[in-house]
N, C-alpha and C positions, 0 to 999 in steps of 0.2 A: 717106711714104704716109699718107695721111687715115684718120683712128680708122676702125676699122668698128664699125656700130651691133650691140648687142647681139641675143640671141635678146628677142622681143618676149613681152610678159606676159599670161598667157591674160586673156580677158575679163572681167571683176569682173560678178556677176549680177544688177547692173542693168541694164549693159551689154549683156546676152541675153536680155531683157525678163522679168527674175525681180523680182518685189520683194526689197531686202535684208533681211535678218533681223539680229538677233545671238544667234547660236546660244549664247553663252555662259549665257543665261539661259533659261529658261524662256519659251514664250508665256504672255500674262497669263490663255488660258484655264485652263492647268496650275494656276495657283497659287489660283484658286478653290476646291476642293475643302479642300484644304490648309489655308487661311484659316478658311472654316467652321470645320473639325476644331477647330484652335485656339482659334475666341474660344470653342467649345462646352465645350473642356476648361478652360479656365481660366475659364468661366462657373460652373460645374460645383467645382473646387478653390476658390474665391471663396468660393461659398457654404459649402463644406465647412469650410473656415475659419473664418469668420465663426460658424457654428455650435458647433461643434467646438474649436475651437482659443483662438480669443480670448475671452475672458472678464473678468470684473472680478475681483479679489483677494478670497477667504472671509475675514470678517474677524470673528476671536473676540475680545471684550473687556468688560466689566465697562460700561456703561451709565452714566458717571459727568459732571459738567461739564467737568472737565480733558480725559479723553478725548473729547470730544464736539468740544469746543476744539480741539485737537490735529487730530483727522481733516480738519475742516472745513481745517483751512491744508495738509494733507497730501491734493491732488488726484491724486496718484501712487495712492495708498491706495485711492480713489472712482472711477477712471476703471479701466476697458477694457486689460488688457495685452495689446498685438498682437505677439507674437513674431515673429521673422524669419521671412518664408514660406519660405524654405527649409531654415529651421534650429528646428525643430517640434520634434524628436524630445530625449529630455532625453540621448541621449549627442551628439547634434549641437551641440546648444548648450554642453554643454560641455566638447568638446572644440573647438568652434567659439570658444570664449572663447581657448583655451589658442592655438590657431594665430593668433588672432588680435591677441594677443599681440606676435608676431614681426615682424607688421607696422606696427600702428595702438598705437605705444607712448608715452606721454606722458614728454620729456623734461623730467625734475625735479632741480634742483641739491641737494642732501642735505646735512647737516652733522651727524658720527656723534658721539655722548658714549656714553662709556662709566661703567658703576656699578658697584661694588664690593658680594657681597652677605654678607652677613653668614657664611656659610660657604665665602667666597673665589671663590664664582662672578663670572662677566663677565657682566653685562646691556649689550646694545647698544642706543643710541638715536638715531635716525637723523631729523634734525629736517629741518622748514620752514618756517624762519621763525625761528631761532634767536633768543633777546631778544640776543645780543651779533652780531646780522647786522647790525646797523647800519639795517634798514627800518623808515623813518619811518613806513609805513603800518601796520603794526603797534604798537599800544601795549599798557599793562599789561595792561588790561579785553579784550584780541580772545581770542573763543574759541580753544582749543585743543581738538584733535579727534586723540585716540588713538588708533591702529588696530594690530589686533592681527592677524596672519599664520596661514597652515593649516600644516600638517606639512611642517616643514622647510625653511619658505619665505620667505619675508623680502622683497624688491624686485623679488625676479626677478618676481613672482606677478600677472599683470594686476589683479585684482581690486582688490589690494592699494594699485596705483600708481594708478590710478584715482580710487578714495578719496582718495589724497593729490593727486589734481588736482582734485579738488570742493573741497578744504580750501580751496588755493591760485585756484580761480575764484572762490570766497566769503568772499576774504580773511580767512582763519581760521589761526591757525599750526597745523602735521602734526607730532606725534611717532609713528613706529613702532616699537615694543617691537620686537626681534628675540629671539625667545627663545635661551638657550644654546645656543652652538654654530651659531646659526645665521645664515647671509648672512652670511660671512665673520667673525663673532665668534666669539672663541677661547674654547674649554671650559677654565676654569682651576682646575674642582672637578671630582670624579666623581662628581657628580650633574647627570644631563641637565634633562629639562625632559616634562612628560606633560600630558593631557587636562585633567585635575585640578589641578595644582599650578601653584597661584596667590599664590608669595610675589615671584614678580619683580614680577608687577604690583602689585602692595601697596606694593612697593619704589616701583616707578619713579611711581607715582599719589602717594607722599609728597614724590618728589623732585620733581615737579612742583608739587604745591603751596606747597614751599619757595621755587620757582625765582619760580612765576608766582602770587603767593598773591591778585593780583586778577583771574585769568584762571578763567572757567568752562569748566569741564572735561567735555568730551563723549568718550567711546568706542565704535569699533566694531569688532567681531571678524569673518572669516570662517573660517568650515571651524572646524577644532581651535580657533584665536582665542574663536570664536564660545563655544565648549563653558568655554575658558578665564575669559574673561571673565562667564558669565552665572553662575558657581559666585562667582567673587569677590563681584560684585553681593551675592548672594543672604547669602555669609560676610558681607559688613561689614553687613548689615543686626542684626546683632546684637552691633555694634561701638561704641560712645559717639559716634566721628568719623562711623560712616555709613560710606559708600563714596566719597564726594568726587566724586561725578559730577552735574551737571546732568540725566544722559539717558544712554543707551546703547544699541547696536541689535547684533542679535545677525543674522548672514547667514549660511544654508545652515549651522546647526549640529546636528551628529550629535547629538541629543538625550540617543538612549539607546543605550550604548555597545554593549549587550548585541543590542540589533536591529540596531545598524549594523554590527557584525564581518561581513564579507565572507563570511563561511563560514555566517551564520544562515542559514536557509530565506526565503526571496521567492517571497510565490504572483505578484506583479506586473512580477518581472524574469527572464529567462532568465541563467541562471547561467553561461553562455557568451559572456556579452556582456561580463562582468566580467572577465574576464581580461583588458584592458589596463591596465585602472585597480589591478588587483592586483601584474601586473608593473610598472611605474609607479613605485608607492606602494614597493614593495620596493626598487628600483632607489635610489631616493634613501635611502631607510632606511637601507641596505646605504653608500652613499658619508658618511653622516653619522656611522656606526660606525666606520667603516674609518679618517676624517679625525681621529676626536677619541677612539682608541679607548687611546691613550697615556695621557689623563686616565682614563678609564671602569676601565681596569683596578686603579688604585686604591682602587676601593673596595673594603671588605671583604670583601664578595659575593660579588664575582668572584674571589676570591683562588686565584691556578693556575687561571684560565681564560685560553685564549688565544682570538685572534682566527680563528684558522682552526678550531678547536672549535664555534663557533659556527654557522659556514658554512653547515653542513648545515640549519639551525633557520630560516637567513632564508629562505626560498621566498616569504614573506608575510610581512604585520604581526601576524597574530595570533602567529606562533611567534616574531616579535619579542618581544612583551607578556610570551609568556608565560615565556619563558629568562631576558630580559634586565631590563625594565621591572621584573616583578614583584618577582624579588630585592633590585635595584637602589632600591626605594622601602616593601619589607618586606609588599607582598601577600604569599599563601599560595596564592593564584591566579589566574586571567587572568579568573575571573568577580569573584570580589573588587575586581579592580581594575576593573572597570567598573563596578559598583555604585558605589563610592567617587566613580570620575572622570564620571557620568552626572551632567547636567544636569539634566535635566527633574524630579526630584523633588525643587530645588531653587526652583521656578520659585515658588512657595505665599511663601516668606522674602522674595523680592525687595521693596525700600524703596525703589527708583529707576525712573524713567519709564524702558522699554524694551519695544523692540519688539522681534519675532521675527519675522523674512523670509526665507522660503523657498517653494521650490516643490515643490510637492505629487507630478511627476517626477523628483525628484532621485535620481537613481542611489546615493546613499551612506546615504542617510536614511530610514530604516523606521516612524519614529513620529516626530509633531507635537506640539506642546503648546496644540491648542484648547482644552482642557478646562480645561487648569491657566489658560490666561489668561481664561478666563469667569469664573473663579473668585477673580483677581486684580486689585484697579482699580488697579493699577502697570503691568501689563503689556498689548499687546495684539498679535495674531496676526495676521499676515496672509499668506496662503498662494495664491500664485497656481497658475494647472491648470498650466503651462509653462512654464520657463526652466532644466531642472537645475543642476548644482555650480556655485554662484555665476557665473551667468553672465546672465542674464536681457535677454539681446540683444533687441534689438524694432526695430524699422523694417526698410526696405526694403536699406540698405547699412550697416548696425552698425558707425560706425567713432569714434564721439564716445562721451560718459557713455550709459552704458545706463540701465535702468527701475529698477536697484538703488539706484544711486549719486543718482538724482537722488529716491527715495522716503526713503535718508537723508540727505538736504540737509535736502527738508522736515520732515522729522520734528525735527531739531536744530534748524530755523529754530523750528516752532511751538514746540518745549519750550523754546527760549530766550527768547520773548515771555512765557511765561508764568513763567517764570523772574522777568525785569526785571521785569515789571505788580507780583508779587508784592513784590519790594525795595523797586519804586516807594509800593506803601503800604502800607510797615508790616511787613509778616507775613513769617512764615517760610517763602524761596521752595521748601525741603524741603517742608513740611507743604503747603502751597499750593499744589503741583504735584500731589504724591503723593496728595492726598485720602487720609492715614491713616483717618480714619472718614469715605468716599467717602459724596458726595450726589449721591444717584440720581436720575434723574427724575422726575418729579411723578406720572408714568401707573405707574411702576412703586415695587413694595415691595421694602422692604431685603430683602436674600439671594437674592432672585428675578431673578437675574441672568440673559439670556437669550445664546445665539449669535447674533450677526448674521452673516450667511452670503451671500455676496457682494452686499455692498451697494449 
């Protein structure tokens, strides 16, 4: 028997004199209104932006030819920082940094040395560029570019890796201090490591000079790093050797320890916002006791203190400081030991070219050192409106070096031009950079040093 032909398919409505549509979409008169709305609102956020938001860097510094020198090569410094439009806000950015992180991570091959310190501690060093790697592109004289890590942080810390990929685009060799106990180096004294105490790096800055004694030596800290290193600085300036740096930049560093305890008063931040960053911050604290807590009980301090005694005290880092640090290092208090481990009333000592970069929204940072760097021709300030905790994202898709990373290229680039000029004839490229007794400009008189304020 012959197929039979199916039931027949109703009419398609052009077939019954309809024109066809595609209902899927919208008519194009719908989407007018729409359109409008849109270019109106983001005409509208454009400008809000552009007003509001983006801005050039405040820039406080002493009036001098070196400095003068220096900004002129550092266009990072002079130009316009446009943060991410959608990551404005300073916990956006960074925490936008932190997730960012996870995905946009620069793969760096590392080679760890470890130093013995003079009270049995382990300092980790975590090289790129090692002089026994065998790379011919590196020789004696290629800068070497120091970075120092925030609390508890070491490789894991974007900011961190970053830096050592400017080193590594700028063919510079990377050493990263890992402070005790941290990024996987073992605590082999029962003395940790704090805000203030600056004998690792003292340490690890001679063993480099040993290592590389024709290599100029740049450093840069973030977070706690930052607070670490700008105290060193400021100590070896009353040292015979100096501090053996060419340069150093100081990023997103808690000044003063005493305005940045999470627990001061903030007329500019809701005190509810900081609760991740507190839990956070404890969270690691808490695993960095807990890992290395077999050395810590050692010392004499702690003598019949156990580890779950303490428990109750971690909710935060200040009832860290104040149980554990303060003992541990012979404060008599937790304001003690921030007076002691604050930077900023160190900044007046400084002998070395350094910058200070931070953003004037950073969530962890309560005071600036404009004042102290107007008042110093070693140092200068530059403070952008936006980019909080070391993150200073900018473009449309943030997934390469940020405005941080590429403000300290230049800044090492200019301080090491003027570095070689100086060797080149003659003079002492310390004294030569430094301007000890700075010369001012012709328009202006000695001590009358003014703020330039985004310039």
């Amino acid at each position: 028997m012959p197929p039979q032909a199916g039931p027949s398919l109703p009419p398609r409505p052009a077939e019954m004199g309809r024109p066809a549509h595609n209902h899927r979409f919208p008519p194009p008169s719908c989407l007018l209104p729409f359109s409008v709305v849109t270019a109106a609102a983001s005409a509208l956020y454009f400008s809000y932006y552009m007003r509001y938001l983006a801005s050039k860097p405040a820039l406080s510094y002493v009036r001098t030819k070196a400095n003068e020198e220096i900004l002129r090569r550092c266009p990072s410094l002079r130009r316009t920082f446009y943060p991410t439009p959608y990551l404005t806000s300073a916990h956006a950015q960074t925490i936008g940094s932190l997730v960012r992180g996870f995905g946009v991570y620069p793969i760096l091959k590392l080679r760890r040395e470890t130093l013995e310190a003079p009270d049995g501690g382990t300092i980790a060093l975590d090289w790129l560029g090692h002089p026994e790697s065998g790379d011919d592109s590196l020789s004696g004289d290629t800068p070497t570019v120091i970075v120092l890590h925030g609390l508890t942080g070491g490789t894991c810390e974007p900011a961190v890796r970053w830096l050592l990929k400017m080193a590594k685009d700028n063919q510079w060799r990377a050493v990263l201090l890992n402070s005790r106990g941290c990024s996987g180096a073992p605590l082999t004294s029962p003395q940790p490591y704090t805000a203030g105490y600056t004998g690792d790096l003292t340490l690890a800055v001679a063993a480099l000079q040993k290592a590389l004694p024709n290599s100029p030596l740049l450093a840069v800290g973030v977070s706690l790093g930052a607070s670490i290193l700008t105290k060193f600085v400021a100590e070896a300036a009353d040292t015979p050797q100096g501090s053996g740096l060419v340069a150093a930049v100081s990023v997103s560093n808690p000044m003063d320890l005493m305005q940045t305890a999470l627990d001061a008063p903030s007329p500019d931040l809701d005190p509810k916002l900081l609760w991740p960053y507190i839990v956070a911050l404890s969270i690691r604290m808490h695993h960095y006791l807990w890992r290395h807590w077999h050395a810590l009980k050692e010392h004499p301090a702690l003598e019949g203190v156990t580890f779950t005694s303490l428990l109750p005290y971690m909710q935060n880092m200040m009832h860290v400081e104040e149980k554990l640090i303060c003992p541990l290092f012979g404060f008599e208090s937790r304001e003690e030991y921030y007076r002691n481990a604050s930077s900023i009333h160190r900044i007046p000592h400084i002998r070395t070219p350094m910058l200070f970069y931070a953003s004037a929204d950073d969530p962890f940072i309560r005071r600036h050192p404009e004042k102290e760097c107007a008042s110093n021709p070693y140092t200068i300030c530059a403070l952008t409106k936006h980019g909080g905790h070391c993150a200073f994202m900018d473009g449309i898709l943030p997934v390469g070096h940020t405005r941080m990373t590429k403000t300290v290229r230049e800044y090492f680039e200019a301080t090491l031009h003027l570095h070689r000029q100086a060797r080149a004839s003659g003079q002492n490229p310390t004294y030569a950079i430094n301007n000890d007794k700075p010369t001012v400009l012709e328009d202006e008189k000695r001590g009358n040093f003014p703020i330039l304020a985004k310039m």
